[in-house]
C-alpha positions in Angstrom: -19.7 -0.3 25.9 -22.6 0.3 23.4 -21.2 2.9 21.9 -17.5 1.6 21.9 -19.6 -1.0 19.6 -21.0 1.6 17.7 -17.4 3.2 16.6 -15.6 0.2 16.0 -18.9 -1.5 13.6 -18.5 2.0 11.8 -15.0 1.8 11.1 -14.7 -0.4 8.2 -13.3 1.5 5.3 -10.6 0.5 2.9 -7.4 1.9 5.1 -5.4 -0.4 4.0 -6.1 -1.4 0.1 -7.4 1.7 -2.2 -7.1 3.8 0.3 -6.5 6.6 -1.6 -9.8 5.6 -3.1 -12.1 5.4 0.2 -15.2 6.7 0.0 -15.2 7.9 -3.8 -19.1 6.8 -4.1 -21.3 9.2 -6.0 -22.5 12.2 -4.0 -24.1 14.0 -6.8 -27.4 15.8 -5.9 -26.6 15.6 -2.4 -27.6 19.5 -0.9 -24.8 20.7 1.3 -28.2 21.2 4.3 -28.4 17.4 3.9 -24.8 17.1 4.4 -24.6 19.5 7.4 -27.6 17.5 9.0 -25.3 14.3 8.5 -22.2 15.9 9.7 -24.2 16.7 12.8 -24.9 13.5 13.4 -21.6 11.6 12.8 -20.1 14.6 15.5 -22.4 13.4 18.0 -21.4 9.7 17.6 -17.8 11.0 17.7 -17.9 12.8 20.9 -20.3 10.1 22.4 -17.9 7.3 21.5 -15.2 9.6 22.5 -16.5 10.0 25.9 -17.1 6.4 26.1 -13.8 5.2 24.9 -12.1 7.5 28.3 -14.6 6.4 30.7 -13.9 2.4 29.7 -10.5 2.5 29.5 -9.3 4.8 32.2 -6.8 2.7 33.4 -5.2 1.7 29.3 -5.3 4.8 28.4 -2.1 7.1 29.0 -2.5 10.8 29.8 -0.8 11.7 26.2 -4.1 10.3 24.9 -6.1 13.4 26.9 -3.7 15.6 24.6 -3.9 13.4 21.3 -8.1 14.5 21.3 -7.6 18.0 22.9 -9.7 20.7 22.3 -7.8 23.9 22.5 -9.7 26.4 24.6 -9.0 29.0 21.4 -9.5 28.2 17.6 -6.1 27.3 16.2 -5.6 28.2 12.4 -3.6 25.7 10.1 -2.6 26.9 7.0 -2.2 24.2 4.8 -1.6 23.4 0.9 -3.9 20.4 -0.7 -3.9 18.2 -3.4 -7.6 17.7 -5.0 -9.0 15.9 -7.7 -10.0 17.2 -10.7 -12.7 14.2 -11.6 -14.7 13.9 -7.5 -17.6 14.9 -7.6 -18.8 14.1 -4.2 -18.2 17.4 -2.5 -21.8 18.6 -1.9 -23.3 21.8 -3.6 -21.5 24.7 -1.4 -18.6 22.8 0.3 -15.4 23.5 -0.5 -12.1 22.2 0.6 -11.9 24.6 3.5 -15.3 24.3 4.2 -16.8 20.2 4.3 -17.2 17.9 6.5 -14.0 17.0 7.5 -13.2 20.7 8.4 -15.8 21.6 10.4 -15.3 18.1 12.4 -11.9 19.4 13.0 -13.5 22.9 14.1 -16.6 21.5 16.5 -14.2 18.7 18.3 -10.9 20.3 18.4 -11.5 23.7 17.6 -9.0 23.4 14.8 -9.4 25.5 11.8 -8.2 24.6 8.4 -7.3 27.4 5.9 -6.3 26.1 2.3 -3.7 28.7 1.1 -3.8 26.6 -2.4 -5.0 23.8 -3.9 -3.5 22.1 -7.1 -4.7 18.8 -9.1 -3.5 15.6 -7.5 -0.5 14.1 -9.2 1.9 16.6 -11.3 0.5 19.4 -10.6 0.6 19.4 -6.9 3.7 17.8 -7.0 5.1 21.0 -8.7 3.6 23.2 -6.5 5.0 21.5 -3.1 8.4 21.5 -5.0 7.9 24.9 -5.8 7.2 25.9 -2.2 10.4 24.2 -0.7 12.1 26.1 -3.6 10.8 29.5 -2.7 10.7 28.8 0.9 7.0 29.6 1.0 5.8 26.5 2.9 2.4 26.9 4.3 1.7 25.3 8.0 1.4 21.7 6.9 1.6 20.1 3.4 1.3 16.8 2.3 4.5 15.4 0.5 3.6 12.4 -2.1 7.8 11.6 -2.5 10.1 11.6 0.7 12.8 13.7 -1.6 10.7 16.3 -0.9 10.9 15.8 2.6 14.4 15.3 2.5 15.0 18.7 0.5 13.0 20.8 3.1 14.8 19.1 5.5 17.9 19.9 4.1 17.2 23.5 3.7 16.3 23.7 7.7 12.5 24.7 6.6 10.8 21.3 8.7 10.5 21.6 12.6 11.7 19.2 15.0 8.6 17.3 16.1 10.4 14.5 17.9 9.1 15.9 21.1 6.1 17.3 20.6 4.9 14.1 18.7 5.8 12.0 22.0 3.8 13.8 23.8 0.4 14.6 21.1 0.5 11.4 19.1 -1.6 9.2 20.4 -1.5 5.8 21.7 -3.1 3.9 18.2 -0.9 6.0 15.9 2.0 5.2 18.2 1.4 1.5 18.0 0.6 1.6 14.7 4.2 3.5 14.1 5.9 1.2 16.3 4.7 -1.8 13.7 7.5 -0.8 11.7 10.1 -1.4 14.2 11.5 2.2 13.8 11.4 2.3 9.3 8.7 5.1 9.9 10.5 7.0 12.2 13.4 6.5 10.6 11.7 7.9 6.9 11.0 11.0 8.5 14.0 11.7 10.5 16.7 13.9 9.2 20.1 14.3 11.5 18.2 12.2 14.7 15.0 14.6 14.4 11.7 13.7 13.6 10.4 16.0 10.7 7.8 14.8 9.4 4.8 12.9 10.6 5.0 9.4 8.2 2.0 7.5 6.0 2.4 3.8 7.0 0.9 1.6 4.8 1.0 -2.8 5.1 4.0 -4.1 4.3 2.9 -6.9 2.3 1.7 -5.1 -0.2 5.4 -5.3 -1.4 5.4 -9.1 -1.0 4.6 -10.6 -4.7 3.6 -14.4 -4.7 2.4 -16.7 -7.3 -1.3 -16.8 -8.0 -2.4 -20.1 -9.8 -5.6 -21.5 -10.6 -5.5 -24.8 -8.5 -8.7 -26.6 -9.9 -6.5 -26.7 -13.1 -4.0 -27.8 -11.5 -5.8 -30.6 -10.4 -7.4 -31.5 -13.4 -4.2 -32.6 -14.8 -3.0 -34.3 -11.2 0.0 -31.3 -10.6 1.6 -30.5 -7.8 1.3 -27.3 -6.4 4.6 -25.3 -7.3 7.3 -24.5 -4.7 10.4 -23.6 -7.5 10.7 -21.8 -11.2 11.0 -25.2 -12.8 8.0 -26.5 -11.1 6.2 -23.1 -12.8 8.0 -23.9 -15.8 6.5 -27.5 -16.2 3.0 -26.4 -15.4 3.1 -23.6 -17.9 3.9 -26.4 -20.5 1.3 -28.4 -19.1 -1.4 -25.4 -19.4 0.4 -24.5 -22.9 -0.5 -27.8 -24.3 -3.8 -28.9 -22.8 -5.3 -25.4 -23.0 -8.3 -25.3 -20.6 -9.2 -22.7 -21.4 -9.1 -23.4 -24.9 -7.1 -21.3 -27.6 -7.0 -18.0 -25.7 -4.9 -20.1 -22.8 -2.3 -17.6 -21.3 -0.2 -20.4 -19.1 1.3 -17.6 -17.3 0.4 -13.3 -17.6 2.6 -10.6 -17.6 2.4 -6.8 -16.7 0.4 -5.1 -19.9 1.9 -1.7 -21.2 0.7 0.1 -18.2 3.0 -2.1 -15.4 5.9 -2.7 -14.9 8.1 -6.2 -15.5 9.2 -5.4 -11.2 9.4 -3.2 -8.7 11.3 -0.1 -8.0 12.6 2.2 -4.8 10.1 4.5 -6.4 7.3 2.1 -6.9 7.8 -0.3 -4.2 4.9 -1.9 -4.2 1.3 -3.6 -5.6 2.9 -4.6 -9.0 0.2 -6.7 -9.9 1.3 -9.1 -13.4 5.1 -8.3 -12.2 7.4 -10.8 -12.6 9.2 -9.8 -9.1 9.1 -13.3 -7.9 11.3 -14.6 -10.5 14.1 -12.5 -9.8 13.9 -13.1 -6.5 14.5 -17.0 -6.3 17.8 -15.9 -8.3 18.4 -13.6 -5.6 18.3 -10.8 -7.0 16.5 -7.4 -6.3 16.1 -4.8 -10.0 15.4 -1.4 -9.2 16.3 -1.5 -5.9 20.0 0.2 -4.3 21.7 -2.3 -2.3 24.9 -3.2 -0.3 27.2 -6.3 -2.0 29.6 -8.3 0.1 32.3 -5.5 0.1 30.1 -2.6 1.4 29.4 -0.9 -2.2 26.4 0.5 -2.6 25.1 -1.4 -6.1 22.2 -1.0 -8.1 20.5 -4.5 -8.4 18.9 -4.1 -12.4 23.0 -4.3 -13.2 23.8 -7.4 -11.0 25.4 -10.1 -13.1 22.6 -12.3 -11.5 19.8 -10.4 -13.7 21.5 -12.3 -16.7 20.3 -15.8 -15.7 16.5 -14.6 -14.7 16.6 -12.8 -18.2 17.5 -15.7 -20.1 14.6 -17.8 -18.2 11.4 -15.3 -18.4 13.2 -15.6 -22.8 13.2 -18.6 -23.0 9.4 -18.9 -21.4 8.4 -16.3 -23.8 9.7 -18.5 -26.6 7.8 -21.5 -25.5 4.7 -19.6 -25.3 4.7 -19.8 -21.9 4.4 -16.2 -20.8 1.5 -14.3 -22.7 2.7 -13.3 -26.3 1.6 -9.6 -25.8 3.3 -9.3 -22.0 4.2 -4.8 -22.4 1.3 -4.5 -24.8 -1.7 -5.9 -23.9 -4.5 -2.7 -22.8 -5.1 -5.0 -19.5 -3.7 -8.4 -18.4 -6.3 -7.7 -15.2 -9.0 -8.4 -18.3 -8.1 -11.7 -19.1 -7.5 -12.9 -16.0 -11.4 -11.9 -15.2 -11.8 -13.6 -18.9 -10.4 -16.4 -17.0 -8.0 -17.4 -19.6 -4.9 -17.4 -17.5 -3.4 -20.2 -15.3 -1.0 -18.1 -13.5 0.4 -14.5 -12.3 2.2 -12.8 -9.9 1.2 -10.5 -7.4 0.5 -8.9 -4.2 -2.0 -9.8 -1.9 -4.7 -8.4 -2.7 -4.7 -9.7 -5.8 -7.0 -12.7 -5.0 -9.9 -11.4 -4.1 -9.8 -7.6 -4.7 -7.8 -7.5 -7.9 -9.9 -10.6 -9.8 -13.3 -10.4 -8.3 -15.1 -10.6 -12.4 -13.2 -14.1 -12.8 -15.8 -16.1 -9.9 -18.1 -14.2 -11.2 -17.9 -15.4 -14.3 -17.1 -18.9 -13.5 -17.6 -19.4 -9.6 -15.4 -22.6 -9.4 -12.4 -20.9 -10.5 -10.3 -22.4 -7.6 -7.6 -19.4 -7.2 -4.6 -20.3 -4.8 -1.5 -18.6 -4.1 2.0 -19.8 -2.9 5.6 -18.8 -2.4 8.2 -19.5 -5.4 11.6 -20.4 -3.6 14.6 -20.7 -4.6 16.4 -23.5 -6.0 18.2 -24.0 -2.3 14.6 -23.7 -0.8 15.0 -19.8 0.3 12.2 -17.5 -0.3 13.4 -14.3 -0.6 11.2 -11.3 -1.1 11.9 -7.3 -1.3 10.2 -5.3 0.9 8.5 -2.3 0.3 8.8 1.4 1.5 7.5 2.1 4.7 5.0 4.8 2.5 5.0 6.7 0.2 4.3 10.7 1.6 4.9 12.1 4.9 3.1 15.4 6.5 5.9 18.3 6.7 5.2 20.9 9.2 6.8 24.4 8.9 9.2 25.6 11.4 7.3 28.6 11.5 4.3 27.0 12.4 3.7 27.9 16.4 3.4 25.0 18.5 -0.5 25.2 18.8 -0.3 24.7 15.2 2.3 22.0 15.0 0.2 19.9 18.1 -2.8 20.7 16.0 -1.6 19.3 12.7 -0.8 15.8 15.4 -4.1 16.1 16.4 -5.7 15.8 13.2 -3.6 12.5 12.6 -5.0 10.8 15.5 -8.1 12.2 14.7 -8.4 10.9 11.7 -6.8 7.3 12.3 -9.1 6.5 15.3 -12.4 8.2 13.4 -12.7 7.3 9.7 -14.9 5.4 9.5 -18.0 7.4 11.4 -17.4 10.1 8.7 -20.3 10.3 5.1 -18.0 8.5 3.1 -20.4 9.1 0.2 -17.3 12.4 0.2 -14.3 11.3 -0.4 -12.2 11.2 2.2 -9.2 12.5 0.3 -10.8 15.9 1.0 -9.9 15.6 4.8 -7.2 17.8 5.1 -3.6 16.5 5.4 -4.8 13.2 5.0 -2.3 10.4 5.8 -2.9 6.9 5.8 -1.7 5.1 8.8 -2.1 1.5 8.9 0.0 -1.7 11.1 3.0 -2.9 8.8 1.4 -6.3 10.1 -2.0 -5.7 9.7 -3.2 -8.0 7.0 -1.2 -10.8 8.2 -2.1 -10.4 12.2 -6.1 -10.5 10.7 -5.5 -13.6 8.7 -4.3 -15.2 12.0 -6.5 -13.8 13.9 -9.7 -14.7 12.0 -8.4 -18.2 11.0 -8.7 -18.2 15.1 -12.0 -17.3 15.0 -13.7 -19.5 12.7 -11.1 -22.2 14.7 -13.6 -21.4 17.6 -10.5 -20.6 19.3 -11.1 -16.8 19.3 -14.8 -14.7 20.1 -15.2 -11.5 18.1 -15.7 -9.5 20.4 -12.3 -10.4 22.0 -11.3 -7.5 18.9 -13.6 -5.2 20.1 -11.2 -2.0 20.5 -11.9 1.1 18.9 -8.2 2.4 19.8 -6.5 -1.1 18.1 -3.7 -0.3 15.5 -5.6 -3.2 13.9 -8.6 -0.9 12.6 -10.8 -3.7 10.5 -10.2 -6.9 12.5 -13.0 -6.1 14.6 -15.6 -5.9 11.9 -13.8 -8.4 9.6 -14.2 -10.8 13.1 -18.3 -10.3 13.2 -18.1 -11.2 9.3 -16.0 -14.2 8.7 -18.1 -17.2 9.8 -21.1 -15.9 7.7 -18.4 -15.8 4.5 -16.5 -18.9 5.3 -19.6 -20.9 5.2 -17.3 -24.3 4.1 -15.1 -24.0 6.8 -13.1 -26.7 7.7 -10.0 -26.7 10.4 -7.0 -27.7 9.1 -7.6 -27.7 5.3 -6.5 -25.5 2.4 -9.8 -23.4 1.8 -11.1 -23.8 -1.7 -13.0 -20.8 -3.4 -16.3 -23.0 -3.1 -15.9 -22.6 0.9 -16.8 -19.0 0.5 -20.2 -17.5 0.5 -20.2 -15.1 -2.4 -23.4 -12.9 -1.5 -21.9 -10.0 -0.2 -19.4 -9.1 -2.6 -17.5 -6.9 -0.5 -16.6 -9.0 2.5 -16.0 -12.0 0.1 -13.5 -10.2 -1.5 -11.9 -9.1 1.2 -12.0 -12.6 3.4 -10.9 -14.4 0.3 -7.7 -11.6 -0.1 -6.8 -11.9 3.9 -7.6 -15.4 4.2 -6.2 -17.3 0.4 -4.3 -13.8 -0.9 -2.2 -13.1 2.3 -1.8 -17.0 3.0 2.2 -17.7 2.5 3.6 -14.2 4.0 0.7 -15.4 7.0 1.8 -19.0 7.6 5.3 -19.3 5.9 8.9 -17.5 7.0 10.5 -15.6 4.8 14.3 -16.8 4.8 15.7 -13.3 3.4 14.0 -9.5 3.1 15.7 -7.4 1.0 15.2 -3.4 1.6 16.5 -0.9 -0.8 18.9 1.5 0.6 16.6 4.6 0.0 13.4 4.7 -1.7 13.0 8.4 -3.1 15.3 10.2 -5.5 18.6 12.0 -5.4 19.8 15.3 -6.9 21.5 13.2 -10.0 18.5 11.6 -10.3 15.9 14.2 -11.0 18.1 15.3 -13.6 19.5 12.2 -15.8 16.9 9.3 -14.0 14.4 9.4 -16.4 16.8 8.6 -19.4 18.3 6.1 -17.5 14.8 4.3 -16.6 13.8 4.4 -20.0 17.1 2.7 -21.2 16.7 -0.2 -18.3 13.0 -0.6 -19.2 13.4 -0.6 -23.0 16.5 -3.2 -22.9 14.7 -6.0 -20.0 11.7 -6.0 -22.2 13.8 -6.8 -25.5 15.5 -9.2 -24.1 13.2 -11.0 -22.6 10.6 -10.9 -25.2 13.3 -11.9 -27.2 14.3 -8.6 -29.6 17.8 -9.0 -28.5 19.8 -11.4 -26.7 21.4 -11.5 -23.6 24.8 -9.9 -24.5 22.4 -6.6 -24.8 22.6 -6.9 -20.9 26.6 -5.9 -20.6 26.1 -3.0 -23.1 23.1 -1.6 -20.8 25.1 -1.8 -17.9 27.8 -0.4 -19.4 25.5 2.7 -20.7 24.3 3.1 -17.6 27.0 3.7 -15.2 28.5 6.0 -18.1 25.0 7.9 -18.2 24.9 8.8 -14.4 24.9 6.0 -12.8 28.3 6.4 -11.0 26.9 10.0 -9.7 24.2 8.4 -8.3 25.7 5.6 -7.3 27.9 8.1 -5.2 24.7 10.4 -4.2 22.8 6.6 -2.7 26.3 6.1 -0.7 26.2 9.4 0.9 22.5 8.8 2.1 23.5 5.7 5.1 
C-alpha cells in the first residue's frame, strides 16, 4: 500500500475552504521545461497510485470505477469555455489554458483533449459570455455555470443533455458518495423535469451554519457564563461595553463592514462572516431567503412580520453601544478582530482558526470559543445553505465520448488534486468543480476528536477513494497540534501547538470552529425554496435589494424607526415582488 500512502499524504489542499483559492502560490520565474519535468513526475505518481488503488481494492471497487478512470483507446476532444483570472500569475512561461499541466494530465492518462473555444475574466465577464452562449445557442462542449439560473435557462431551452445515465454508469464511486452526502439536494440542483443535466459543485454544508464566536478568557475574567440566548449576548455586551478589556477601542460585539452583508441570501447562502444571521434565527426567522408559511404561500422571509422584533433588538444594541458604532462602514471588521479589540461576532466555521489567525498571533492567549445562540424556547434554528454554487453543463451536442469524458475529468480531478504543482493554480484545470461531503467538516471533527481519544489509529482513514478527502492527513496531524489534549474538556486555544501555522489553523477551525453543528442537534433547518434567480428578478432584483438593504441598515443603526419596516414591505411587493413571488411558486 506504499503508494496508496503516497496519494492520500499528497492530497491535502484546501477543497473545502478557499477552494477557489488552492494553489494560488507564486509561480513566477518558473520555466515551462521545469514545469513539464514536474508534470512528469506527478503523472507517474498518478498512474502508480492508480494502479495500486485497483490492485488493493479489487473486491471495493465496482466495475463503474474501471470506466470512471478510462482511457479511451482514441483522443477525445472537449470543447469547452473557461473562466480565467486576470491577476494569476502562476501559469509558467509558455503554458496556456489549453496547454498546462492540468491538460496534458488529462491527455497522457485519459487521452482527453481540452480545446478552449474562449476564455473570459472570472466574474462579470464570464458570466456574460455563458449567458450570452445560452442566448445564442452557441454552447461549447462543457462550460462551467457560476449561478444555477443559468443552468436552468439552458435547460429550459432543451440545449443540456440528459446525463442521468451515463453519469451512473462514469461517475465514480468517491464522487458518487460524495453526491450522495446531500441526500439527493445535488441531484436535485441539477435536474430539470426528472433528468440530470448538469454535473453539480458540492461544497460543506456548514459553511451556511453561522454561530457565535466569543472570546471566552474574557469571559472568564469577569466570572460569565457562556451564552446560550440573545439576552445572555445582550448582558455580556454590556459587561464588555463597560469594563472595556480591551480598553477604549472595545467593540462588545462586530458587525459586517461595508463589504458584507447584515445576513444571508438564496444568492449568497453562505460564509457571511460579521453577519448577524444568528439573531434572526432565534426569532425564527429566515431574511433573504423564499419560504413556505403555514398556508402553503410561498413568502419571502426579509418581509415576515417577525423581522420587526429582531430589528428593534440589533437597534436597540446599536444604541447601547453594543454593536460596533461603524457596523456597514468600517473598511474591515476582520481587522479588528485580528486587532483583538472585539469580544464577539458571528460566523461560519471557519471563522476560528482560518478567518482570525493575526488575533493569536498577536496575543496567543486569546481564548476564542464558539457556541450556538437558541432561541428563547431553547430551539436552535439555523438556515442552510445551497448545495453550491455552479454546476458543469454539457451540450446536447456533445457525442457521448465527449459527455463520458467531461465525467471523467470530474472524478479525475476529485480523487487527484492534490498530486498536482499546486504552485499553478488549480483554477486553470479545466471545468473545475469543487466536490466535497456535505458532512465533511463535521464527520473530521468526530473523527479526529476519536483519534486523539486513542479510540481511533490514523491509518484507520487511510483511503485515497474516501469522500472524506483531508481526514487522512488531518488524522497523521492532530496529536502533534493538540499537544494539551485532554478527554472530555472544552479545548482552550493554549492546548494548541501553534508552530505550523497551517495545520493549527485548520485543527483549531475543525476542532473549536465546527464544535456546536459537530456535537449539538439542530432542532429546525430552514432551506430556501430556490437559490438562483428568476426571470422577474434579473430585471427589477437589483432595485429591490438595494431598497431591503438600505432600509434594515437604517433601522437598525437607528436612521429610522421601525414603522420604516411596513413601508418597505409595502414597496416591495408593489416593486415586483408579487411577480416574483408568483415566478418562486412556479419553481416546486
Amino acid at each position: 500500500m506504499k503508494n496508496v500512502k503516497k496519494l492520500a499524504a499528497l492530497s491535502l489542499s484546501l477543497v473545502m475552504l478557499f477552494s477557489s483559492l488552492a494553489g494560488c502560490g507564486d509561480g513566477k520565474g518558473k520555466e515551462s521545461t521545469a514545469s513539464k519535468a514536474e508534470e512528469s513526475k506527478v503523472s507517474s505518481k498518478v498512474e502508480e497510485s492508480k494502479s495500486e488503488v485497483s490492485t488493493s481494492k479489487t473486491e471495493e471497487t465496482s466495475s463503474g470505477d474501471d470506466l470512471a478512470f478510462k482511457k479511451f483507446d482514441e483522443p477525445v476532444d472537449v470543447h469547452i469555455g473557461m473562466s480565467v483570472s486576470p491577476i494569476d500569475t502562476t501559469l509558467p512561461a509558455g503554458d496556456s489554458a489549453q496547454d498546462n499541466q492540468y491538460t496534458r494530465y488529462l491527455r497522457d492518462n485519459y487521452n482527453i483533449n481540452v480545446i478552449v473555444d474562449w476564455t473570459a475574466a472570472e466574474g462579470n465577464d464570464y458570466n456574460q459570455k455563458v449567458s450570452l452562449a445560452i442566448a445564442s445557442d452557441t454552447l461549447p462542449d462543457g462550460l462551467v455555470a457560476n449561478e444555477q439560473s443559468y443552468l436552468r435557462k439552458a435547460a429550459k431551452s432543451n440545449m443540456l443533455m440528459d446525463i442521468t445515465d451515463l453519469f451512473d454508469q462514469y461517475a465514480s464511486e468517491q464522487v458518487k458518495g460524495i453526491v450522495d452526502s446531500t441526500d439527493g439536494r445535488a441531484i436535485e440542483s441539477v435536474s430539470f423535469d426528472g433528468k440530470m443535466q448538469g454535473l453539480p459543485n458540492v461544497t460543506v454544508d456548514t459553511d451556511g451554519v453561522h454561530i457565535l464566536n466569543i472570546r471566552k478568557d474574557w469571559l472568564d475574567e469577569y466570572s460569565l457564563e457562556v451564552p446560550k440566548t440573545l439576552d445572555d449576548v445582550e448582558n455580556i455586551a454590556k459587561v464588555f461595553k463597560e469594563k472595556k478589556p480591551a480598553g477604549d477601542q472595545t467593540i462588545p460585539l462586530s458587525g459586517p463592514d461595508k463589504n458584507e452583508r447584515l445576513y444571508c441570501t438564496f444568492l449568497e447562502s453562505s460564509n457571511n462572516a460579521h453577519g448577524l444571521d444568528p439573531v434572526f434565527s432565534a426569532y425564527d426567522v429566515y431574511p433573504g431567503y423564499w419560504l413556505q408559511d403555514d398556508k402553503g404561500e410561498v413568502v419571502y422571509g426579509s418581509t415576515d412580520e417577525k423581522m420587526k422584533p429582531a430589528l428593534e433588538r440589533l437597534a436597540k444594541w446599536y444604541a447601547e453601544g453594543y454593536i460596533d458604532p461603524e457596523m456597514g462602514t468600517r473598511d474591515s471588521s476582520g481587522e479588528a478582530v485580528n486587532a483583538n479589540q472585539v469580544g464577539m461576532f458571528f460566523g461560519p466555521w471557519w471563522s476560528l482558526g482560518y478567518g482570525n489567525g493575526d488575533s493569536f498571533k498577536n496575543d496567543p492567549t486569546a481564548n476564542w470559543q464558539t457556541y450556538p445562540i437558541f432561541s428563547d424556547d431553547g430551539k436552535w434554528n439555523v438556515h442552510m445553505k445551497s448545495v453550491g454554487t455552479s454546476s458543469t453543463m454539457i451540450s446536447k451536442n456533445a457525442s457521448e465520448d465527449v459527455a463520458a469524458a467531461i465525467i471523467i475529468m470530474y472524478n479525475a480531478l476529485v480523487r487527484d488534486e492534490g498530486v498536482f504543482d499546486t504552485s499553478v493554480a488549480i483554477g486553470w484545470y479545466p471545468l473545475r468543480t469543487v466536490a466535497a461531503a456535505a458532512d465533511e467538516v463535521e464527520h473530521e471533527s468526530q473523527e479526529l476528536t476519536r483519534v486523539l481519544n486513542g479510540e481511533a489509529d490514523p491509518e484507520e482513514f487511510n483511503d485515497p477513494m474516501s469522500i472524506y478527502k483531508l481526514l487522512y492527513q488531518d488524522a497523521t496531524k492532530v496529536r502533534n497540534v493538540v499537544t494539551g489534549y485532554t478527554k472530555d474538556r472544552e479545548l482552550a486555544v493554549t492546548d494548541f501547538s501553534m508552530e505550523n501555522e497551517g495545520d493549527f489553523k485548520r485543527m483549531y477551525a475543525i476542532l473549536i470552529g465546527n464544535r456546536p453543528y459537530a456535537t449539538t442537534e439542530v432542532d429546525k433547518k430552514v432551506y430556501s425554496l430556490t437559490y438562483s434567480m428568476t426571470e422577474t428578478m434579473e430585471r427589477k432584483w437589483a432595485n429591490l435589494k438595494k431598497l431591503e438593504d438600505e432600509t434594515m441598515l437604517k433601522i437598525i443603526t437607528g436612521q429610522e424607526d421601525i414603522s420604516a419596516f411596513d413601508t418597505f414591505v409595502s414597496n416591495w411587493h408593489a416593486q415586483g415582488g408579487d411577480e416574483i413571488l408568483a415566478e418562486v411558486a412556479g419553481l416546486n
